[in-house]
C-alpha positions as CSV (number, residue, x, y, z in Angstrom):
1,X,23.0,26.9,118.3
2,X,22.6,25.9,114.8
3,X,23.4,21.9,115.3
4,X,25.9,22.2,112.5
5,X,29.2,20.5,112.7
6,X,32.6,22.5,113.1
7,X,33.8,19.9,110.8
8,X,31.3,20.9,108.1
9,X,32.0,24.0,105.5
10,X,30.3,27.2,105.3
11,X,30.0,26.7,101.3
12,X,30.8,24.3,99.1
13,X,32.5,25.7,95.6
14,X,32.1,23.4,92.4
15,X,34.3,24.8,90.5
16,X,35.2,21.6,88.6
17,X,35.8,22.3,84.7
18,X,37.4,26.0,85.0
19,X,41.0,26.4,84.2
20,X,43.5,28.6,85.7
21,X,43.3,31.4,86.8
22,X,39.3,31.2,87.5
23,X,39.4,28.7,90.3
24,X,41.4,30.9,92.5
25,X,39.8,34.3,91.4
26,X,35.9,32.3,92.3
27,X,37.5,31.4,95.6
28,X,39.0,34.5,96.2
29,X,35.3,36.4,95.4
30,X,33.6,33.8,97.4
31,X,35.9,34.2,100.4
32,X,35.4,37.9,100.7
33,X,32.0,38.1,102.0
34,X,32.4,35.7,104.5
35,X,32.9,36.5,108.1
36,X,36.3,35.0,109.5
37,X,36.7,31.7,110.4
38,X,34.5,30.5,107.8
39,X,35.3,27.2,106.0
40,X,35.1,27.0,102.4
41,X,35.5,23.9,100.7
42,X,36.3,24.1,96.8
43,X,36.7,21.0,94.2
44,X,38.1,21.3,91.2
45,X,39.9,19.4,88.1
46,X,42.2,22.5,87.0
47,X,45.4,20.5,87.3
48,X,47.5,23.4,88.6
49,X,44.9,24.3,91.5
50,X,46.9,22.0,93.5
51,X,49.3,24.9,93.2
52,X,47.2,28.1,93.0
53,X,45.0,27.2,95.5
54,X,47.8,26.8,98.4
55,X,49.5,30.0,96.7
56,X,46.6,31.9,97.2
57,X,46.2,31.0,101.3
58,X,49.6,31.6,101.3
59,X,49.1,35.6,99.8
60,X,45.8,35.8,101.3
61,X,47.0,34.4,104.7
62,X,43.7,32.3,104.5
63,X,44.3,28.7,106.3
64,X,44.4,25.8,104.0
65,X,42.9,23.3,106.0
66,X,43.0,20.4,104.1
67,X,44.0,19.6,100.0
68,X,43.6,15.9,98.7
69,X,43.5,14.7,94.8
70,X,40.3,13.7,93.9
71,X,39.1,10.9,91.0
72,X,39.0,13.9,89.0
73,X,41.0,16.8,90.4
74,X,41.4,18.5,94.1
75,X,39.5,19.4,97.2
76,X,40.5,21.8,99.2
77,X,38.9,22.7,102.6
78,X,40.3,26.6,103.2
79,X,39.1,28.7,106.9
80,X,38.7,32.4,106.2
81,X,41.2,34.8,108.1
């Protein structure tokens, strides 16, 4: 057993700085690889990530997990399908 937390994500995307569309399309290319059920967690300032991000479980039929504003943008905690 690895000791780590179920609580705590796989990876952990900075993508703070990047403006639409390049948040989702990181997520998207750092989702793929991963083996289901992995949790991602992805922060970001790209003011309409708060929509894309959701949008993009929602097509993907990935599970968005959590989403909270931030000082400076979102975090979003997403579970691979």
């Amino acid at each position: 057993m690895s000791g780590q937390s179920p609580d705590a994500p796989d990876l952990i995307l900075d993508l703070k700085g990047l403006k639409c569309p390049l948040p989702v399309l990181r997520t998207r290319k750092a989702l793929k690889p991963l083996g289901p059920g992995a949790l991602v967690e992805i922060e970001t300032t790209d003011p309409l990530a708060g929509l894309d991000i959701p949008h993009m479980c929602n097509e993907d039929g990935h599970v968005l997990v959590s989403s909270e504003r931030t000082e400076t943008g979102h975090r979003f905690r997403v579970r691979r399908v």
